[in-house]
Backbone as CSV, one residue per row, in Angstrom:
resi,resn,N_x,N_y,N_z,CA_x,CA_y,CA_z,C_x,C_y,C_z
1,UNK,0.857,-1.169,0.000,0.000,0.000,0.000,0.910,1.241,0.000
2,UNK,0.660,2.380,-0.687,1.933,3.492,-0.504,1.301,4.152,0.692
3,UNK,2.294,5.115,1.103,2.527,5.634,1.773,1.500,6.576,1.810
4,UNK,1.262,7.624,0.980,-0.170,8.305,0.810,-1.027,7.938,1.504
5,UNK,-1.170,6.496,0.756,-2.629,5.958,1.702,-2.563,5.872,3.023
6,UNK,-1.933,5.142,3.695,-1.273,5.431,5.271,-1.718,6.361,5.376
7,UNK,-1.385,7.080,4.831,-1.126,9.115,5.577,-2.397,9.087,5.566
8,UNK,-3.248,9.219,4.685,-4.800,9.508,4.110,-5.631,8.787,5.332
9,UNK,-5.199,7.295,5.777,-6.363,6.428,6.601,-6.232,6.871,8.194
10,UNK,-4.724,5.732,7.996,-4.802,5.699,8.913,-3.951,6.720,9.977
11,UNK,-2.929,7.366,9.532,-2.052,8.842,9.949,-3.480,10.026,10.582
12,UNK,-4.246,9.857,9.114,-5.303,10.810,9.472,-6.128,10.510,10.693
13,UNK,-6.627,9.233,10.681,-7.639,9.019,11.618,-6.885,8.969,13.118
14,UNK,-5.978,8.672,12.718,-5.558,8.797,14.663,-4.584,10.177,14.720
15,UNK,-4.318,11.381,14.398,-4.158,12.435,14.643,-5.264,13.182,15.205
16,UNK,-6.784,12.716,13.968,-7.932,13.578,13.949,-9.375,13.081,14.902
17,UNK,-8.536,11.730,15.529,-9.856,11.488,17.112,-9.458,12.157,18.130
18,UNK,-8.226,13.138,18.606,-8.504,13.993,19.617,-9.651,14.940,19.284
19,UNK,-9.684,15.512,17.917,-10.130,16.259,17.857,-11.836,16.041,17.475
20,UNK,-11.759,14.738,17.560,-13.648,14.431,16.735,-13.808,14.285,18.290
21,UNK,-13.220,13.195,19.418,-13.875,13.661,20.478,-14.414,14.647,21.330
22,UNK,-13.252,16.109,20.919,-13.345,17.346,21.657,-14.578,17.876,20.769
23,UNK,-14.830,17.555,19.332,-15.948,18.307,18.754,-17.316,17.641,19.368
24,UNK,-17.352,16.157,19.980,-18.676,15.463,20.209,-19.324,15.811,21.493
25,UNK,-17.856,16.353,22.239,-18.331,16.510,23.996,-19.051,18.342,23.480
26,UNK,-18.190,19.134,22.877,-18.673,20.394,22.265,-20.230,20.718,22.028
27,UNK,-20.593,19.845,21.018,-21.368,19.239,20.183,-22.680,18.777,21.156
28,UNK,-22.502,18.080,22.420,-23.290,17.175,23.212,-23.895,18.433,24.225
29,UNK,-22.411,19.724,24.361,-22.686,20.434,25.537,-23.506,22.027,24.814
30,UNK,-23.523,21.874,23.462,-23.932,22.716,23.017,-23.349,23.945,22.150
31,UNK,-21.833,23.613,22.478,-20.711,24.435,22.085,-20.531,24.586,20.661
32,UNK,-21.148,24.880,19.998,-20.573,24.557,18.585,-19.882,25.713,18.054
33,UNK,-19.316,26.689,18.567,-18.240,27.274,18.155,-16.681,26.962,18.659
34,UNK,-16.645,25.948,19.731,-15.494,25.142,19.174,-15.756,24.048,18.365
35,UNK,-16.772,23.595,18.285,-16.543,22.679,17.051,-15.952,22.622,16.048
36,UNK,-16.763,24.067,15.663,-16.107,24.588,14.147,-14.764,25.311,14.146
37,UNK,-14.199,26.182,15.479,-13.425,26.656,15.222,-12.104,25.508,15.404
38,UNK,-12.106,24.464,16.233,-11.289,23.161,16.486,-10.798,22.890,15.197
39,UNK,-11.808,22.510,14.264,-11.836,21.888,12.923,-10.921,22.852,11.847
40,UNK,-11.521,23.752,11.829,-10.972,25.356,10.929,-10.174,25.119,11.357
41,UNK,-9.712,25.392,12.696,-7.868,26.081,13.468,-7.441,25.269,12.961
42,UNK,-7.382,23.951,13.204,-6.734,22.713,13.178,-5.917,22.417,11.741
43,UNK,-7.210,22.680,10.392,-7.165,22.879,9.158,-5.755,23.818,8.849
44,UNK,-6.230,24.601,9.206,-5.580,26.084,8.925,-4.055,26.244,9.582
45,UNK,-3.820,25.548,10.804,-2.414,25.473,11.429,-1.957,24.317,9.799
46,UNK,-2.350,23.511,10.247,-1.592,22.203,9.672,-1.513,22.591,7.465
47,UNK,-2.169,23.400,7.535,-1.994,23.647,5.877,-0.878,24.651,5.562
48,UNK,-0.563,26.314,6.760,0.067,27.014,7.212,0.928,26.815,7.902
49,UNK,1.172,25.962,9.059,2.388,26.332,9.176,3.337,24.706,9.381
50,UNK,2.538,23.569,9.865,3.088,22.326,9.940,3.696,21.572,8.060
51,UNK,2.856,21.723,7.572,3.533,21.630,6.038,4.167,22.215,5.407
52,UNK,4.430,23.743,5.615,5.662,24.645,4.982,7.014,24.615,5.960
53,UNK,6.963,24.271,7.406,7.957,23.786,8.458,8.583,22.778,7.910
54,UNK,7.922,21.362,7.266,8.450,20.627,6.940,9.106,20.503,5.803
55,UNK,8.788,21.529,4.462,9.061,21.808,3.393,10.681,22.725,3.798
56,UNK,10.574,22.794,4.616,11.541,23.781,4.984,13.244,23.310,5.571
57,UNK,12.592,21.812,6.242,13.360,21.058,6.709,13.663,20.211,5.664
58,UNK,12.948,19.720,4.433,12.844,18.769,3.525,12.158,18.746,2.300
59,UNK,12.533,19.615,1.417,11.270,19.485,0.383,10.451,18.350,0.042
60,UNK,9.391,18.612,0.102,8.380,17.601,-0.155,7.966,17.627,-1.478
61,UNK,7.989,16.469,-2.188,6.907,16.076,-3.680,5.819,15.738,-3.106
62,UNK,4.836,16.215,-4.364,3.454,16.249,-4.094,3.251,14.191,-5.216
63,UNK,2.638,13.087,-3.728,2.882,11.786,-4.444,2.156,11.955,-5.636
64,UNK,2.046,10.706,-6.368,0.816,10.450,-7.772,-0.400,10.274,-6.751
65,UNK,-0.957,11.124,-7.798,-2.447,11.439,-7.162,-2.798,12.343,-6.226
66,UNK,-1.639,13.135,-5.628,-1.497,14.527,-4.546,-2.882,15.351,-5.381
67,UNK,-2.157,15.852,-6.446,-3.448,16.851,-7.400,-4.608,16.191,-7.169
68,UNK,-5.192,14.577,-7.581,-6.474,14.937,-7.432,-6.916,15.075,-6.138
69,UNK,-6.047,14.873,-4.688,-6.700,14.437,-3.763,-6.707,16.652,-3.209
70,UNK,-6.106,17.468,-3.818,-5.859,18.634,-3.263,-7.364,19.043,-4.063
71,UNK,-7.672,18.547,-5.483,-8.638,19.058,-5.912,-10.083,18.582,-5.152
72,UNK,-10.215,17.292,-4.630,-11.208,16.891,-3.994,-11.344,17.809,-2.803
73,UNK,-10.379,17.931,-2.301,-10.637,18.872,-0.695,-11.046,19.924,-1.284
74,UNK,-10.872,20.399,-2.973,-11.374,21.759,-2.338,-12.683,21.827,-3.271
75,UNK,-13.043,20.824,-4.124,-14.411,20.498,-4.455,-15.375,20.346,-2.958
76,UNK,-14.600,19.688,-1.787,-15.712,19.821,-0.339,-16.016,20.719,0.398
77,UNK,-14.474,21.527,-0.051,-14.902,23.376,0.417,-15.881,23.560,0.287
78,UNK,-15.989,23.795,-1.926,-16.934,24.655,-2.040,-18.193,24.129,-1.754
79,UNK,-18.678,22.582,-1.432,-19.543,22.320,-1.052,-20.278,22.396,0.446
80,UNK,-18.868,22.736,1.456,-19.306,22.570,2.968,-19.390,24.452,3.120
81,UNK,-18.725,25.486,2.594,-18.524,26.897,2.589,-19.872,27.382,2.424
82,UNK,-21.191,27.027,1.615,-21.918,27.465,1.634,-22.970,27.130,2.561
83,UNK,-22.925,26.006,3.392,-23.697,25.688,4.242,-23.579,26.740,5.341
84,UNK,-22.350,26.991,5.603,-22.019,28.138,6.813,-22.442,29.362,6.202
85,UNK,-22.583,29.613,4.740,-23.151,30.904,4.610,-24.227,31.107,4.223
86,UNK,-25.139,30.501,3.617,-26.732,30.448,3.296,-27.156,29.736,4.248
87,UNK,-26.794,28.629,4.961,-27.504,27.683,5.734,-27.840,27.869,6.746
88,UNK,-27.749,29.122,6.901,-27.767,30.022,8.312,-26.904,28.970,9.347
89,UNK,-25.310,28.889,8.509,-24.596,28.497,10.093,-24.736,26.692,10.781
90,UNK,-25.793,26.115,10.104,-26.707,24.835,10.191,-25.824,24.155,9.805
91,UNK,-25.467,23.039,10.181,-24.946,21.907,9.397,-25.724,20.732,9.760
92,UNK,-26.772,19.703,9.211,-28.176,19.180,9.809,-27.139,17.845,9.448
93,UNK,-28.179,16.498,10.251,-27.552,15.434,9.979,-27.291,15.225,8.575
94,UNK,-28.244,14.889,8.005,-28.140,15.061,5.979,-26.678,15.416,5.627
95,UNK,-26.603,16.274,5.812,-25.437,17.143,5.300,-23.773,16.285,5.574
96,UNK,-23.823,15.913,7.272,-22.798,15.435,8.133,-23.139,14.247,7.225
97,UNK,-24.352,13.149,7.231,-23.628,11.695,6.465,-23.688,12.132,5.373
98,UNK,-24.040,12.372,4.421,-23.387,12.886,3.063,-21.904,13.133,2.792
99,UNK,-21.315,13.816,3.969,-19.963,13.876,3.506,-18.847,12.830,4.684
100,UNK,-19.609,12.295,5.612,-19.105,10.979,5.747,-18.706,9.773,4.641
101,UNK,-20.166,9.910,4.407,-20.277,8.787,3.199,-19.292,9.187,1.985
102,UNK,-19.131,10.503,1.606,-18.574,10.867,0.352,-16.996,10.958,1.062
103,UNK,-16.675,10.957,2.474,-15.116,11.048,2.492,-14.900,9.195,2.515
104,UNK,-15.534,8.326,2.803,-15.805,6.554,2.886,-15.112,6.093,1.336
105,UNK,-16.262,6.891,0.503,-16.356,6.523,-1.378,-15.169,7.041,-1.612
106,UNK,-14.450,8.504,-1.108,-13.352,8.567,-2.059,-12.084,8.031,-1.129
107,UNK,-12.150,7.491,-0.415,-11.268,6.943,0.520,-10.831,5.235,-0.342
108,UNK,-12.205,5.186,-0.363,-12.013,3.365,-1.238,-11.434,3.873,-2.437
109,UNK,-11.959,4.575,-3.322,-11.811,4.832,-4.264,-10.018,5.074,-4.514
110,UNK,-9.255,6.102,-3.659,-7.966,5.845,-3.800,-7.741,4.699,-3.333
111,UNK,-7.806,3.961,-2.490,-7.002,2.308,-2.278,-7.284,1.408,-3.419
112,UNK,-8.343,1.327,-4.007,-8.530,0.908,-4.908,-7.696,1.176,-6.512
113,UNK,-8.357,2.469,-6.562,-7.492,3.028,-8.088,-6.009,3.022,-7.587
114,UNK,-5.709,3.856,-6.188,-4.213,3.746,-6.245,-3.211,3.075,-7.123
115,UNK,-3.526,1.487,-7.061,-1.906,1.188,-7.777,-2.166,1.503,-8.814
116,UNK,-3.077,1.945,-9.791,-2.925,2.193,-11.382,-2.858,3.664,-11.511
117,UNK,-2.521,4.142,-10.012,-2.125,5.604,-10.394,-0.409,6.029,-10.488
């Protein structure tokens, strides 16, 4: 399996359960402006300053398949950006499994296509 994928499953998922737990207790207590801001900050450190730190120490290549996976994140932008701005702020269950399900599909989808990429 390359390395990507690692990074993508399983790197991701156990960096990002401190932070799904701190959003559920948030979430449970009513808080939902750390939810969102947890998620954002979190986003926003690690795109700013943890990946250009390391570029810095080591240039990094972007692997096969980096492009489409940079273009998917930001195809979910533009799909999750407007919920916070027309949706009055709402993010309803619908919405949350929809992009469960759609981060599941393109998750298989690279392990799968991977080696013929």
């Amino acid at each position: 399996m390359p390395p990507v994928i690692v990074g993508m499953l399983v790197i991701a998922i156990g960096t990002s359960l401190p932070e799904l737990i701190t959003s559920i207790f948030a979430a449970l207590k009513g808080e939902t402006d750390l939810c969102v801001g947890n998620v954002i900050g979190s986003n926003i450190f690690n795109g700013l300053f943890v990946l250009p730190i390391s570029a810095l120490i080591y240039p990094l290549m972007v692997p096969d398949g980096g492009g489409l996976d940079i273009l998917v994140s930001l195809i979910f932008a533009v799909f999750l950006i407007p919920i916070f701005i027309w949706g009055k702020g709402i993010m309803n269950r619908q919405a949350g499994i929809l992009f469960v399900v759609a981060y599941i599909a393109y998750m298989t989808f690279r392990v799968t296509v991977a080696k013929s990429m």
